[in-house]
Legacy VTK file of the C-alpha trace (Angstrom):
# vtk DataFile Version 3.0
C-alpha trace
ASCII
DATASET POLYDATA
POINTS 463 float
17.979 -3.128 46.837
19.590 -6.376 46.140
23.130 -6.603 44.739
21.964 -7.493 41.040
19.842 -5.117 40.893
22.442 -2.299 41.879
24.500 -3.754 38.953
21.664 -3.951 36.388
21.224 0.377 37.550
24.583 0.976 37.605
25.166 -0.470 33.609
21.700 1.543 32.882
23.117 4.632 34.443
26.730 4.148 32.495
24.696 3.734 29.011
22.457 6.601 29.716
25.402 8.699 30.253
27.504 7.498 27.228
24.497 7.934 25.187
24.390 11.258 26.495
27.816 12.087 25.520
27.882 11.154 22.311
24.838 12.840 21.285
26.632 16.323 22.579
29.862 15.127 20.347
27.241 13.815 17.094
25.807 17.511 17.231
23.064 18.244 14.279
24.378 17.921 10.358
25.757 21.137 9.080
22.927 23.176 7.731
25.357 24.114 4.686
24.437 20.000 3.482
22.598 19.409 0.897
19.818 17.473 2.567
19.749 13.907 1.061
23.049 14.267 3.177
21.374 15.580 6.072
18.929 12.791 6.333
21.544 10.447 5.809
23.510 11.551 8.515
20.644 11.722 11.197
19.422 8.696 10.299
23.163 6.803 10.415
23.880 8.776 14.047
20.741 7.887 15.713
20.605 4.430 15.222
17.249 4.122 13.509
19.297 1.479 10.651
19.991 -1.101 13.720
16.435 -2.046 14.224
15.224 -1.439 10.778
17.938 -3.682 8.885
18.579 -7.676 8.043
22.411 -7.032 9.146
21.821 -4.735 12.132
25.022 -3.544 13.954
24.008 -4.133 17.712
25.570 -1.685 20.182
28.040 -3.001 23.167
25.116 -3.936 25.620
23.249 -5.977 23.370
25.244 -8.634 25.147
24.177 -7.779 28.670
20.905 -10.097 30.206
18.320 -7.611 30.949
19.576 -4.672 28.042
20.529 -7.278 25.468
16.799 -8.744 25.370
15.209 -5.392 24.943
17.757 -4.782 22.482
17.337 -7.563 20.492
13.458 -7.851 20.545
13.858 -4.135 19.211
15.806 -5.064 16.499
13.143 -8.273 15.748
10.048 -5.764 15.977
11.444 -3.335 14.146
12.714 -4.856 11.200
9.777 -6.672 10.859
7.584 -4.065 10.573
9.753 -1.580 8.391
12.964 -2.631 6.135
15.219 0.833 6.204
18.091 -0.391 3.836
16.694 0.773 0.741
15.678 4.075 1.912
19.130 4.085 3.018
20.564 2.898 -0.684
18.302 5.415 -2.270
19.388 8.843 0.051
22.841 7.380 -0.878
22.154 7.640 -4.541
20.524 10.506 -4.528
17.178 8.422 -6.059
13.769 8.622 -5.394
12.296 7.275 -2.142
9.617 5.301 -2.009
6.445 6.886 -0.961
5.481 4.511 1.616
8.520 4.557 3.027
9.015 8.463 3.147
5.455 8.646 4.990
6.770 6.173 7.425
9.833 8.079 8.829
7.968 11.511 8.824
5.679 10.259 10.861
7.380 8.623 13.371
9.606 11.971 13.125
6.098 14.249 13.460
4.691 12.572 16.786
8.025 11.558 18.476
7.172 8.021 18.388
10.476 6.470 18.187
12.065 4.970 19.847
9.079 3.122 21.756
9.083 4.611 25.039
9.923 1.040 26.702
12.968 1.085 25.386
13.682 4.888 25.657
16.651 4.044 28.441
18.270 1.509 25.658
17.443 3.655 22.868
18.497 7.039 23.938
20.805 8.082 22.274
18.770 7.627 19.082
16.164 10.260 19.999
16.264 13.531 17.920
17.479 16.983 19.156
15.121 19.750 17.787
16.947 20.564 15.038
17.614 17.423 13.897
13.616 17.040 13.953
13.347 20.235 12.077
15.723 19.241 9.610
14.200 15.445 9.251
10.709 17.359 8.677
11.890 19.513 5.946
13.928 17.129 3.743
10.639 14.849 3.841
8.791 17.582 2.673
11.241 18.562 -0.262
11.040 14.700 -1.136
7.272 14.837 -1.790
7.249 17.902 -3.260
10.249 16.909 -5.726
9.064 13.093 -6.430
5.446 13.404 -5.333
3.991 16.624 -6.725
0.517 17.605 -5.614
-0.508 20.314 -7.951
-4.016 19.237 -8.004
-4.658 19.571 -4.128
-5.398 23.201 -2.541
-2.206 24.486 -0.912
-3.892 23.687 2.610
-3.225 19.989 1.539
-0.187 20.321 -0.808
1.787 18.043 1.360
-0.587 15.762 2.193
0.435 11.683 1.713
-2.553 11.383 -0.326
-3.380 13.378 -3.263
-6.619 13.649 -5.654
-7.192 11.578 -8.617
-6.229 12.825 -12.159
-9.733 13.243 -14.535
-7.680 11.286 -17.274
-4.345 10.521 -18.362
-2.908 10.106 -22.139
-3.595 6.815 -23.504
-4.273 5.576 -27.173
-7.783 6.258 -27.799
-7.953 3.484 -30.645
-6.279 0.720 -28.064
-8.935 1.232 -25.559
-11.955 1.060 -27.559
-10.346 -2.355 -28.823
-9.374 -2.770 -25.112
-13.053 -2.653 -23.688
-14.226 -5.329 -26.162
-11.391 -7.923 -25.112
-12.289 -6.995 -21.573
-15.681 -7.913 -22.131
-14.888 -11.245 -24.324
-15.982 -14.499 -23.032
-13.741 -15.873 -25.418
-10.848 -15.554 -23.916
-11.889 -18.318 -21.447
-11.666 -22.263 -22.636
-15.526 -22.712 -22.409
-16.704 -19.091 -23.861
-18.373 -18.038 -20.331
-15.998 -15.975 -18.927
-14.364 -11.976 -19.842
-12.083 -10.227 -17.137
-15.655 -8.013 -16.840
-17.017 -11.085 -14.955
-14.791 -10.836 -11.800
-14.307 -7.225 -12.467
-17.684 -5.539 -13.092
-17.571 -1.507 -13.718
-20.773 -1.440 -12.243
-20.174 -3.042 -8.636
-16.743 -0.934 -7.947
-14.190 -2.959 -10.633
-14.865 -6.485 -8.693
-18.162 -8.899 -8.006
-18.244 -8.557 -4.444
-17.928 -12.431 -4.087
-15.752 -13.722 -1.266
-13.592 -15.555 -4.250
-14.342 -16.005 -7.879
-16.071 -18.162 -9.945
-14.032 -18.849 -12.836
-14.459 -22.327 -15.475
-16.835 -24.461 -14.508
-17.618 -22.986 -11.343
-14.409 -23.253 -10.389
-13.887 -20.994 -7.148
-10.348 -18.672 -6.372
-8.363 -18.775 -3.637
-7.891 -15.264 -2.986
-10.772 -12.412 -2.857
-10.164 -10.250 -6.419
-8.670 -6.531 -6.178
-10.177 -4.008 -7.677
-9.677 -2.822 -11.259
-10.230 1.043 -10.794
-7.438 3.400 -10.802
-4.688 -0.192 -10.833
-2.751 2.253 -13.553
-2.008 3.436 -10.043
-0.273 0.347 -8.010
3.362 -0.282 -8.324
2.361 -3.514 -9.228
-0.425 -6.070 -9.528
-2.502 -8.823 -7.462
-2.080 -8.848 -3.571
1.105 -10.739 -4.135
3.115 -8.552 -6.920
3.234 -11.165 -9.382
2.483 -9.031 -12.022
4.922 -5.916 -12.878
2.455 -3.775 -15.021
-1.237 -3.915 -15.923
-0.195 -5.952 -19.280
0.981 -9.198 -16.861
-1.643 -8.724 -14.584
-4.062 -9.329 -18.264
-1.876 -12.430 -19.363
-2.903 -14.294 -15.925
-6.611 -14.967 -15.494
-6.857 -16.295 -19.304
-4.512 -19.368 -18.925
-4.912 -19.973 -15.146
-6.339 -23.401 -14.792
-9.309 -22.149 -12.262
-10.168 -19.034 -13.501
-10.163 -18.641 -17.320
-8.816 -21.901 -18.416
-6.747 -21.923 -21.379
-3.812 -24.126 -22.280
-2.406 -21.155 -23.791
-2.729 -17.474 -25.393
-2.204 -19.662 -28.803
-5.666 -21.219 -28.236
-7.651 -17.634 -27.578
-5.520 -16.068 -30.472
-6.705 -18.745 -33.084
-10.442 -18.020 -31.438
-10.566 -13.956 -32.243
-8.638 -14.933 -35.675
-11.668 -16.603 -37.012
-13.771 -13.572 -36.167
-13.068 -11.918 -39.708
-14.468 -8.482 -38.726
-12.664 -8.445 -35.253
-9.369 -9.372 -37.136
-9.755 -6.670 -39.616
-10.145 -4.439 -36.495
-7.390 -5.471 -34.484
-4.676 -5.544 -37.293
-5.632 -2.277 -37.845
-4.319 -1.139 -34.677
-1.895 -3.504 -34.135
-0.026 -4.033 -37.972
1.452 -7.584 -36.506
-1.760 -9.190 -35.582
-3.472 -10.781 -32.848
-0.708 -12.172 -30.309
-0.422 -12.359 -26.377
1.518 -8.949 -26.514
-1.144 -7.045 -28.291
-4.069 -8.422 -26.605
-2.609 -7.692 -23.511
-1.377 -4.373 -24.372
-5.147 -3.157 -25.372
-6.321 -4.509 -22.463
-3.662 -2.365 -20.509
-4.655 0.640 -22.295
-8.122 0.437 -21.486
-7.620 -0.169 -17.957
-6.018 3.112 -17.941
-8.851 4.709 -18.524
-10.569 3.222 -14.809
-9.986 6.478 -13.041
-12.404 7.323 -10.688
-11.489 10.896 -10.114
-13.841 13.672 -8.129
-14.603 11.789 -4.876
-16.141 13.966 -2.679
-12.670 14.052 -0.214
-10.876 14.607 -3.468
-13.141 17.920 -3.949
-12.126 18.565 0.006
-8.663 17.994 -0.902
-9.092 20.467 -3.749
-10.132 22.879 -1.461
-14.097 22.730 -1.073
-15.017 22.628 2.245
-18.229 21.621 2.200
-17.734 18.398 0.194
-17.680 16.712 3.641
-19.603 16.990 7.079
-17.832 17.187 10.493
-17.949 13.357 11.648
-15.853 12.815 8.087
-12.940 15.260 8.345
-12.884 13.948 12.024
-12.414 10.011 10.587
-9.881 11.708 7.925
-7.577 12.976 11.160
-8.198 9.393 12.704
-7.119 7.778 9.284
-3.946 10.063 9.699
-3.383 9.799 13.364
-3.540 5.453 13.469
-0.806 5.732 11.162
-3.365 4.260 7.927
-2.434 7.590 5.809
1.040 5.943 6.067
0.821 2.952 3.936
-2.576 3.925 2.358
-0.822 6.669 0.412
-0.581 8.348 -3.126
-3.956 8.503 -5.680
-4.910 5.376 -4.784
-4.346 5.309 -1.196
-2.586 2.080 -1.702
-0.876 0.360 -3.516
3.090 0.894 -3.045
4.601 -1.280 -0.868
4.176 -4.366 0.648
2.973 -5.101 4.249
2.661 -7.587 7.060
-0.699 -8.727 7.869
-0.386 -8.711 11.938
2.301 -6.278 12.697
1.222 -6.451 16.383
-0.698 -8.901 16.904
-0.923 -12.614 15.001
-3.888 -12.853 12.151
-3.607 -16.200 11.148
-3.513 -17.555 14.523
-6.506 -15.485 15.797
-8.589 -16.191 12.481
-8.763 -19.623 13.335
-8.707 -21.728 9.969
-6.248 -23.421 8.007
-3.276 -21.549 6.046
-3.539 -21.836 2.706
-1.078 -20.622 -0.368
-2.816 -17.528 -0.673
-1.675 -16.933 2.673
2.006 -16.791 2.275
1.604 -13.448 0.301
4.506 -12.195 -1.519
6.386 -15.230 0.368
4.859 -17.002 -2.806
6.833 -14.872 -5.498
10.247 -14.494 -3.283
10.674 -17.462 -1.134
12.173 -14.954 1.317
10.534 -15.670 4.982
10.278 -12.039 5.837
7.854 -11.729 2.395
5.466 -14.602 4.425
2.478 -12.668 5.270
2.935 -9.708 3.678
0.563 -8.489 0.789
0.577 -5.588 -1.905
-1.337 -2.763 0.212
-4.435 -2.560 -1.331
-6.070 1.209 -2.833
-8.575 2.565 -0.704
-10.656 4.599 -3.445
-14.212 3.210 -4.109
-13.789 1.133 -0.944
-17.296 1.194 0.146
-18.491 -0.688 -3.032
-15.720 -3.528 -2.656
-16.804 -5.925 0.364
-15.924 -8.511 1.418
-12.236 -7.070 2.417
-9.137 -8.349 3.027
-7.195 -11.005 1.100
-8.945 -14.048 2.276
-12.178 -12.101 2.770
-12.777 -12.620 6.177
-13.852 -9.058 6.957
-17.797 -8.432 5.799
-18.502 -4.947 6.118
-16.331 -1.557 6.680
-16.757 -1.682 10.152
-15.337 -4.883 9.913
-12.210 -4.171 8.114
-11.421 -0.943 10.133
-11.759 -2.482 13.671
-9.438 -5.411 12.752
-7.007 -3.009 10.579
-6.643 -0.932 13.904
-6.044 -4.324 16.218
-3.436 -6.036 14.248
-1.907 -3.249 12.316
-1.728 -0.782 14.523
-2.223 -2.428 17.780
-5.374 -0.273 19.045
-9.084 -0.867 20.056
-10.848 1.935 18.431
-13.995 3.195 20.176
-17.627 2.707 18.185
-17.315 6.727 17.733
-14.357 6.699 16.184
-14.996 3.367 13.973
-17.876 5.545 12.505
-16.170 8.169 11.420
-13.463 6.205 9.966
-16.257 4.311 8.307
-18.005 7.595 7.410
-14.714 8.844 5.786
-13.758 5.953 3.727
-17.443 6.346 2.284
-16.421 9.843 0.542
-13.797 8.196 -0.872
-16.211 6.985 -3.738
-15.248 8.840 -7.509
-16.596 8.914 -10.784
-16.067 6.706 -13.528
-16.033 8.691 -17.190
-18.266 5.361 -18.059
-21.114 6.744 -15.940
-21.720 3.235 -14.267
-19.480 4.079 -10.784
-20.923 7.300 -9.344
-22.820 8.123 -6.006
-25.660 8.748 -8.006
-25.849 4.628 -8.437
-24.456 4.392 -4.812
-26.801 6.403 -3.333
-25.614 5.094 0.504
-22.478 6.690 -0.513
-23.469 9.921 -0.522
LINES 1 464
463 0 1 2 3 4 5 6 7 8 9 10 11 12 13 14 15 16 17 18 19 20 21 22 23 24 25 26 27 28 29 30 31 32 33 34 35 36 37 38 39 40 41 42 43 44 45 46 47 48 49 50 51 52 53 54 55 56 57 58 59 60 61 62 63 64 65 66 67 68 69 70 71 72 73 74 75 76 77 78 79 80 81 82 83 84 85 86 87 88 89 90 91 92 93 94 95 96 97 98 99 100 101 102 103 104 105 106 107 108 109 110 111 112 113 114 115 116 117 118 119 120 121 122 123 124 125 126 127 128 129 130 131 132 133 134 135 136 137 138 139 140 141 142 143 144 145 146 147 148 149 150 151 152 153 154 155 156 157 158 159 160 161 162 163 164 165 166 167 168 169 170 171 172 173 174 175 176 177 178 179 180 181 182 183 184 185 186 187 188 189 190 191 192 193 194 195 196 197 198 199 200 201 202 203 204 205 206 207 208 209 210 211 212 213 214 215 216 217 218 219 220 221 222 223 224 225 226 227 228 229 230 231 232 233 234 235 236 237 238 239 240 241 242 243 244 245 246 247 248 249 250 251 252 253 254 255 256 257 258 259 260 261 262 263 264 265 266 267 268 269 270 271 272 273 274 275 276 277 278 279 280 281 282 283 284 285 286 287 288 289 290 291 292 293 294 295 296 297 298 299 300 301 302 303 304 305 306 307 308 309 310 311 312 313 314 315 316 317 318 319 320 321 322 323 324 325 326 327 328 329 330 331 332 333 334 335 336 337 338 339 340 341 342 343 344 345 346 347 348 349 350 351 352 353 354 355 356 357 358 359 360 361 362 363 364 365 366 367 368 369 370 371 372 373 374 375 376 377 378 379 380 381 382 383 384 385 386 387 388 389 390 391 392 393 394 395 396 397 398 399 400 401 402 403 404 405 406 407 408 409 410 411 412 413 414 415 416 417 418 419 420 421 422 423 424 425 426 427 428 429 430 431 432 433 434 435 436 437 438 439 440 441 442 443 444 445 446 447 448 449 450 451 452 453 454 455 456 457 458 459 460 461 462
């Protein structure tokens, strides 16, 4: 063995040792803590916040040549794919954590996956002893069941990351019905042609199945149009957050230049105003007249009402075991094994958080077209780099009736989407079995609309 080499061991053998050490000193957190302060202490002593932070706090050897590179590629990798500081902030505060984010760590925690085993030497003194594990486990199950209750789900499933659809929630009965008609009006578009029901259809899945919309004048998108069943679910709206609640998401379309084409909400409000009986209607409803605020709030209101509750997996969830065949509950364990049950998450299976498209491997080099706007995902709201490329996580539910997929709509059919989620997500090549039962388990995932014009009896491929 050459003399560098014996150096390079010798440093390797001194940090395994000292990480040894001071994992006997930093025993377990004292089962008599509450355990928000458990968690907070495992999760300080083993390191995780030095890969998984814009300020990490490198160790000692993150100088040396061959340690210091692993170390700080680490540290790259793993902030990139997962931001732990506001976890962190929030088990400080004693606050909610976010769903997403609480999926993340248990998993990790569940399959001893971190650290990555090609970094094990540098990294370990940041694996957990079996307590700590134990411990980890437990307070992520308290979480859900405090923040994230699953009443609806048999007890079999109770802690699942994903939980059924409600049949309804409370909304103002006398908002949506006035909702639904501004949904469907052409005239809140600058020509007359075009209602929110145009890119949005209830009857193909709450969009048009159109690689990008045609808006004024045949005016086409940029960006392929989410769906508008169970939204009342996403933390907020349109692939890059833009919009805070339903009620922005509805100001948007009508005085965007290439979709509905208004100067301004002044020019749509002076349109209904002239409609005498549709006037009388609104004012009733909304005492102060027809304004931005009020149109936009009906529309809101009825958009609450797109649940699609009573998917067949949501009747599986609830505890009927025949609502799905063998090959499905075998793409359901895939779903949760590739790590998709960790940002899919939550009634919608989507929709809370924000994501990198190409955490292992690069997209928007290996798609082979230009960038455009639409690619810079939340990057166009924040300006922050780490925001370029990453997109509000879209819902699963209904996801069979929604092609084309992805953002840019690249991906044609399910089989599409699920063998390129797995390559440059997750950083796998899925065998054809195990692409069709994915596939075959994303098709249960198709509810009912109370409007009768989304159910498998209209999607009869579905079924």
């Amino acid at each position: 063995m050459k003399k560098g080499s014996k150096i390079i061991l010798s440093v390797l053998v001194v940090i395994i040792v000292l990480c040894v050490v001071y994992r006997l000193v930093n025993k377990a957190p004292s089962a008599d803590l509450e355990s928000n302060a458990q968690m907070e202490q495992i999760v300080a002593s083993s390191g995780c916040i030095s890969c998984h932070s814009a300020d990490p706090k490198l160790p000692f050897y993150a100088n040396f040549p061959v340690a210091g590179k692993l170390v700080q590629e680490d540290v790259r990798l793993g902030y990139r794919s997962f931001d732990m500081a506001p976890m962190m902030e929030a088990l400080k505060n004693g606050e909610k954590i976010n769903e997403v984010d609480l999926a993340k760590v248990e998993k990790v925690i569940a399959d001893g996956t971190m650290p990555l085993a090609k970094y094990y030497l540098i990294h370990w003194g940041a694996s957990l002893t079996n307590k700590e594990t134990q411990m980890a486990l437990a307070w992520a199950k308290s979480q859900r069941e405090a923040f994230y209750p699953n009443p609806l789900a048999d007890q079999e499933w109770a802690n699942e990351t994903i939980r059924p659809i409600q049949d309804s929630i409370p909304v103002d009965i006398r908002k949506v019905m006035l909702g639904n008609k501004l949904y469907n009006d052409t005239r809140l578009s600058a020509d007359n042609t075009i209602s929110c029901a145009s890119c949005h259809g209830l009857n193909t899945g709450g969009v048009d199945n159109k690689a990008f919309s045609e808006g004024v004048g045949g005016q086409l998108g940029g960006v392929n149009a989410p769906t508008v069943f169970n939204a009342y679910y996403n933390f907020v709206q349109f692939w890059d957050g833009r919009a805070a609640t339903l009620a922005d998401q509805a100001a948007g379309p009508p005085v965007n230049p290439v979709e509905m084409a208004c100067k301004s909400f002044d020019e749509i409000c002076e349109k209904l105003k002239a409609d005498a009986a549709f006037s009388k209607e609104f004012t009733e409803v909304y005492p102060d007249g027809i304004n931005q605020a009020n149109i936009t709030n009906a529309i809101q209101e009825f958009e609450k009402t797109l649940l699609t509750p009573n998917s067949r997996f949501d009747k599986y969830l609830k505890g009927d075991k025949t609502a799905m065949n063998a090959d499905e509950i075998a793409g359901y364990e895939l779903f949760k094994k590739y790590n998709c049950a960790t940002c899919h998450v939550g009634e919608n299976m989507g929709g809370q958080s924000y994501e990198l498209m190409g955490i292992k491997r690069d997209y928007f080099a290996d798609r082979g077209t230009e960038l455009t706007i639409e690619d810079n995902g939340r990057y166009k709201e924040t300006k922050e780099e780490r925001d370029r490329h990453r997109f509000k996580v879209p819902g699963l539910r209904n996801v069979a009736l929604t092609a084309p997929y992805y953002h840019d709509a690249t991906q044609a059919t399910l089989e599409d989407a699920v063998v390129s989620m797995a390559r440059y997500e997750v950083g796998e090549e899925l065998t054809q079995q195990e692409v069709d039962r994915m596939v075959a388990f994303l098709k249960t995932l198709t509810g009912e609309y109370q409007g009768k014009l989304l159910t498998n009896d209209n999607f009869p491929e579905t079924k």
